[in-house]
N, C-alpha and C positions, 0 to 999 in steps of 0.2 A: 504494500500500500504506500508506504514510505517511498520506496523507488515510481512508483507511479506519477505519485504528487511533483517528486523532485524533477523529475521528465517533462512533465508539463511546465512548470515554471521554466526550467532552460526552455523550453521552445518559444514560451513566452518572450524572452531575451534575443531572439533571432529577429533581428532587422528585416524589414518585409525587401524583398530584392529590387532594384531599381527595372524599369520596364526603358527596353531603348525603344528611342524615335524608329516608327519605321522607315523605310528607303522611300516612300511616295510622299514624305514629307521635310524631307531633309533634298536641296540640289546642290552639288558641287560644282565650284567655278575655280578651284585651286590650280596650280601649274603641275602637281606631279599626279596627281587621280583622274582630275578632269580630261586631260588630252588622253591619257590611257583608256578610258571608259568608251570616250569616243570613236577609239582605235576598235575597241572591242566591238561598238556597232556595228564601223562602216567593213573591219574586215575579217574578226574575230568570229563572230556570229557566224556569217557567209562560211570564213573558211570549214566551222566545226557541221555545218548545215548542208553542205557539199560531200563531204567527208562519211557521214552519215549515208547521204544517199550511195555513195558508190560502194559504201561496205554494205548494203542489205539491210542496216539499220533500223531505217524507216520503212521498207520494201515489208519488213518480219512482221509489222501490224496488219499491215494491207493481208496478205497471206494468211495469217492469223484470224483477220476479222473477216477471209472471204471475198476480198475484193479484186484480190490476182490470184493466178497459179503460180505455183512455187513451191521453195523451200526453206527453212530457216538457214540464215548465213552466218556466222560468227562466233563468238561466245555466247556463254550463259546469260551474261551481263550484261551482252551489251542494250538493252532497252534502257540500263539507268542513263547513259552518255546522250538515248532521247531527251530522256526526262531534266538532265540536265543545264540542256541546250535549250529546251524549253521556261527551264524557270530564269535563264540568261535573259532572253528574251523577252520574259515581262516584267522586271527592270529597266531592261532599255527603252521597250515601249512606254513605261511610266517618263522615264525622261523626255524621251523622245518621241512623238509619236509618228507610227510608219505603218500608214494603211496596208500597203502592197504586205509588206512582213507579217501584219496581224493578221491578213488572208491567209497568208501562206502556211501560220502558226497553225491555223483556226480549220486548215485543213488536215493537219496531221493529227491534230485533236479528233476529228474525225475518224481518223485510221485506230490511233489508240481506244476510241468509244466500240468503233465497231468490230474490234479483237478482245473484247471483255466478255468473258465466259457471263450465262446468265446467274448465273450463283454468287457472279463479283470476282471470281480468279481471273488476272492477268500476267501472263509471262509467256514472251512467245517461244520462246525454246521450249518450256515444260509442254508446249501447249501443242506445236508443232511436232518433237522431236521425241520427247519420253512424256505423253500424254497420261502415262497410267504411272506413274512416277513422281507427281505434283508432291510435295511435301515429304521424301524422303531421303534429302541431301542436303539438312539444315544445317549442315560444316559448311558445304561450299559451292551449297546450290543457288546460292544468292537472289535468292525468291523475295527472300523478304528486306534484303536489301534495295532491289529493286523497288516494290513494293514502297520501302520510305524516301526514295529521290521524287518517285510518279508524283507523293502527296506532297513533297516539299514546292514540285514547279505546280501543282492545281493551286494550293494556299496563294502562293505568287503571280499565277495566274489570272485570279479570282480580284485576287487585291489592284492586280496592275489596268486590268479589263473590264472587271465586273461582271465576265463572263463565268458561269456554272459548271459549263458541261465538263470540263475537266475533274471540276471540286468532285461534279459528284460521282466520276468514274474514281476518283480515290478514295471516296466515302463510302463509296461499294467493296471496294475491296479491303477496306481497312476493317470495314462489318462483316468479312467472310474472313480475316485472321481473326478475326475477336471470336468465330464461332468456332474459329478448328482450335486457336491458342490459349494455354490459361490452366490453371487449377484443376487436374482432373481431367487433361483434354492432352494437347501435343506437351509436354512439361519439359522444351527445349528454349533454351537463349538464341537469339539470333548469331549465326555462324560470321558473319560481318554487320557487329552493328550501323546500325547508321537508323532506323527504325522507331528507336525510339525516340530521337532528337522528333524527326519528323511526327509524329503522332503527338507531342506535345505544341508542335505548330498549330495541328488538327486541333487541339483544344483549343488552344488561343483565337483560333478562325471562326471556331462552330459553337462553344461554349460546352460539347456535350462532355461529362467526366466520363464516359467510359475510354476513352482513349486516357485520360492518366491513370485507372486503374488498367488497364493494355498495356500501357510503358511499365509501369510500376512491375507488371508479373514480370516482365523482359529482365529487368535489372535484377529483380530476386531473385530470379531463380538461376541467373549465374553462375557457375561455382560450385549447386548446391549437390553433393552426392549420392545422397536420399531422392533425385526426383525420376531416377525408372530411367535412365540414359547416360548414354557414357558421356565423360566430360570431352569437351574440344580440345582442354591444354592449354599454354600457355601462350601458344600462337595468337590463338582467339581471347585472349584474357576469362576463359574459363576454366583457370585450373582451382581455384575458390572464389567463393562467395567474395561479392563487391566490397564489402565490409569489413573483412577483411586482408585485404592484396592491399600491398604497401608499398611494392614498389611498380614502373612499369615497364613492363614486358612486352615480348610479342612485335605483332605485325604493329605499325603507327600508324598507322590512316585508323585501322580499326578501333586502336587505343583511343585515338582523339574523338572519333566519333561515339564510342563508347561513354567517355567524360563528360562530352556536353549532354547525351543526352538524360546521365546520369543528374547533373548542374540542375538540367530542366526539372528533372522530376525531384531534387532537393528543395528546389523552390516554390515548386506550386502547393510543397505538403508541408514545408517546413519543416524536413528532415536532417537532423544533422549528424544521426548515422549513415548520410550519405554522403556530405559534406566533410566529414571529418578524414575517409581514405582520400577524398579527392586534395585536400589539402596535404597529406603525405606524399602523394603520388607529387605530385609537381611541386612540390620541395625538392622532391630524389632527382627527378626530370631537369627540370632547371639548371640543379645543382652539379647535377656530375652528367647528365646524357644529352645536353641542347652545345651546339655550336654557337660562336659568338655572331653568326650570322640569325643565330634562331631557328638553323634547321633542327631536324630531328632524327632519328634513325638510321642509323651509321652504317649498318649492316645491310648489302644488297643481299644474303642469302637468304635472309625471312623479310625482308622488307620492312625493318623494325630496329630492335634494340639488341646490342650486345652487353656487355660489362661494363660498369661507370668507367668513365675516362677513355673509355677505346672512340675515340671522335679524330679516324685519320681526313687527310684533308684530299690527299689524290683520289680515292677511294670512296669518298661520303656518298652516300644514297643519297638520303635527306630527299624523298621523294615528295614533289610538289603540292601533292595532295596531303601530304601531313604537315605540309606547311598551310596548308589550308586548315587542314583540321586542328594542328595548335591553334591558330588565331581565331576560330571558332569557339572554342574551348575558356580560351584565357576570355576572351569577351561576355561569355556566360558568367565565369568569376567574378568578373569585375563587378557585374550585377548582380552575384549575390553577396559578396561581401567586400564590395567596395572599398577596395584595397588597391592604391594605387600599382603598386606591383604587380600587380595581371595586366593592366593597361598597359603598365610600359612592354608587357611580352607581348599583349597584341599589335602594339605601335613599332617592334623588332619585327614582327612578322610583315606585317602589310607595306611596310617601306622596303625592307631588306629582303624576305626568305622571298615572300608570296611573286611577286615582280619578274622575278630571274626565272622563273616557267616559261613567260614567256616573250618573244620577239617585240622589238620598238614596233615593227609594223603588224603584230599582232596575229602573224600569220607560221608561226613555227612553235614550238615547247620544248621545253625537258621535260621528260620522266623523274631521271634522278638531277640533283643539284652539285656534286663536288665542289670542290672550294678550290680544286687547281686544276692545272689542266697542259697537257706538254701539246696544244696542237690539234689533238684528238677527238675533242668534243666539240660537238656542234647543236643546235638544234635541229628537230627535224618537222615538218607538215604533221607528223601524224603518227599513231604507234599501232598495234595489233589491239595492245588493251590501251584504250585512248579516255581511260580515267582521269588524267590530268589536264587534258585540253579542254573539256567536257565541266571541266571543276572550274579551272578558271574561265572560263565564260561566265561562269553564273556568280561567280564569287565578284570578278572586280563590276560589275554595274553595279551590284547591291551594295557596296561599300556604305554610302548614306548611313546606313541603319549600323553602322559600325561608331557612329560621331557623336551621336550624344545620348542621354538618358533622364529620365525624371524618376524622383520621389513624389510623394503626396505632394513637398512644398517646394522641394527644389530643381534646377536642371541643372545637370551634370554636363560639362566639356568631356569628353574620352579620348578624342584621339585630333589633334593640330591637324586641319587643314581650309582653306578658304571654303566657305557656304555661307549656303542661309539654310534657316531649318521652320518649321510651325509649328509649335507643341500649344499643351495645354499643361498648367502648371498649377493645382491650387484650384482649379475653375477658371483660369485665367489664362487667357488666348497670347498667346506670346509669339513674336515674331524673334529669332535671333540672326546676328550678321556675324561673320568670323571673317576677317582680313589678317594674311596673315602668308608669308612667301615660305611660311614651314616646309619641307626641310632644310631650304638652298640656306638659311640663316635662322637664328634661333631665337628670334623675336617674334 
């Protein structure tokens, strides 16, 4: 009874987390985001939307949904590098708007509607290729990682356009894991998180709680020995319970997506046994396994983390998408315990790591990052698994929603660079201006 009490009182004590401005309300007019953003319109988009079509990409909906002959092309995966091209996309269109592009978006929307099984499954590899095999290769079937980019670009969608049809083909399928996943039902973690960051978007967009009770079972049941399936291991950060793992391990992309979307679901519950490994973890992180550029995972053979201090420089992975994922991560901290020390690791990341993916003209990537190079390296148009081109698209538009934040009464600056922003502060409509030639000088 005693520990009960005393439980509630700390939680009591947890600062309610700051909510950031989103990107439809915040415009950049800075020298080092702005032109970049722009690049990413006029040639970023194009290139990854091109790219798309000549792998089958897009081709595996149509197919899927019936509307050509054929056959699935590519990987497992490759539908989230749709989904994520898509949520780039309305972004730009909130900045920008581009009739011809919002057709053209608004037709693949179409492809992806009419490839949605009637029960709400979508994935066209399972769908196409191992049709009687749907839900049993939660290691590395990437079902339901798909599954949370699909709902990440409808949420952005929905928000940039005001158009539905996307919301509600991820609203369908997010209601058919919720029937297979859970207590009693599939009692497996997602084999690459990224699902549950997204499903707590889905609350913030829809209001409903069953997507934080969905996220919620994702994160518990991590780890847990007892739940009738063998563990993933360390690769997947499923070798214990979230609670915990102290240090991190594993693959980085997955690690970082797994953190935020743990942050999320710390925050909406007021949880600070979920808070409290994640502040060990990137302690250990920071401390002894991040480069002074901010990248992160050293080791190209798991595409993740080896032993503190092994951070060679000819050799670094530091693959672009875990540069995305720290700054995704650290930007959740900042809002929930508002500590300027997550800021400055997202403001290392979006100036330094995130950038070097990819080309001034916006039309080449890296995979991995090294920090040296005899000659060797270059970027290239496009990869086999094209995770990183597909990431930064959607990540540099949406920047905005990286710049500031409110409390009940206050707004928060997060990260230097020239805007204006429109919040609500208190009840009070607030317009802010940031001028400001951040980074070239430091005033």
């Amino acid at each position: 009874m005693f520990l009960a009490i005393f439980f509630a009182l700390a939680l009591q004590d947890l600062p309610k987390p700051l909510t950031a401005v989103p990107f439809e309300k915040v415009r950049l007019h800075d020298a080092f985001f702005a032109p970049r953003i722009e690049t990413n319109r006029k040639a970023t988009i194009e290139a990854c939307l091109k790219k798309c079509e000549e792998t089958g990409r897009l081709k595996n909906f149509a197919v899927a949904g019936g509307i050509v002959k054929g056959e699935h092309e590519g990987f497992l995966y490759n539908d989230s590098d749709v989904y994520k091209v898509i949520e780039g996309i309305a972004y730009s269109l909130k900045a920008t708007p581009d009739p011809a592009l919002e057709k053209r978006t608004d037709a693949i929307i179409d492809w992806i509607a009419a490839a949605q099984r009637e029960d709400g499954y979508l994935n066209t590899y399972w769908q196409l290729v191992e049709p009687d095999k749907k839900w049993t290769n939660i290691t590395s079937g990437h079902e339901l990682y798909c599954a949370g980019h699909l709902i990440e670009a409808a949420v952005a969608y929905e928000a940039a356009t005001g158009k539905k049809k996307l919301l509600d083909v991820a609203t369908k399928l997010a209601a058919h894991i919720d029937r297979e996943f859970g207590w009693g039902k599939h009692q497996e973690p997602t084999g690459h998180p990224e699902l549950e960051l997204a499903l707590m978007k889905l609350l913030r967009r829809t209001g409903d709680e069953r997507w934080l009770k969905l996220a919620s079972f994702f994160v518990d049941v991590r780890g847990k020995k007892d739940r009738g399936t063998k563990l993933f291991g360390e690769y997947a950060q499923d070798h214990a319970p979230v609670r915990e793992q102290t240090e991190v391990v594993g693959h980085a992309v997955r690690a970082m997506y797994l953190y935020s979307g743990m942050a999320d679901v710390a925050a909406a519950k007021g949880d600070r046994t979920l808070i409290e490994p994640l502040e060990r973890i990137w302690d250990e992180l920071v401390g002894r396994k991040m480069y002074v550029t901010g990248g992160i995972g050293s080791s190209g053979s798991n595409e993740g983390f080896s032993v503190p201090y092994d951070l060679p420089n000819d050799s670094a992975y530091c693959e672009t998408c875990a540069a995305i994922g720290m700054g995704m991560w650290n930007q959740r901290m900042f809002l929930l315990k508002r500590q300027t020390k997550y800021a400055d690791v997202l403001e290392r990341e979006v100036y330094n790591n995130v950038p070097a993916g990819v080309s001034l003209d916006g039309n080449s990537f890296f995979y991995d990052n090294p920090l040296a190079s005899r000659g060797d390296k270059r970027r290239v148009p496009w990869f086999d698994c094209s995770c990183c081109p597909s990431n930064i698209v959607r990540y540099l538009p949406g920047m905005g929603e990286r710049l500031y934040a409110v409390s009940a009464s206050d707004l928060y600056v997060v990260l230097y660079a020239a805007s204006d922003a429109e919040v609500e502060v208190a009840g009070t409509k607030v317009r802010v201006t940031q001028d400001t030639d951040y980074p070239k000088s430091g005033k």
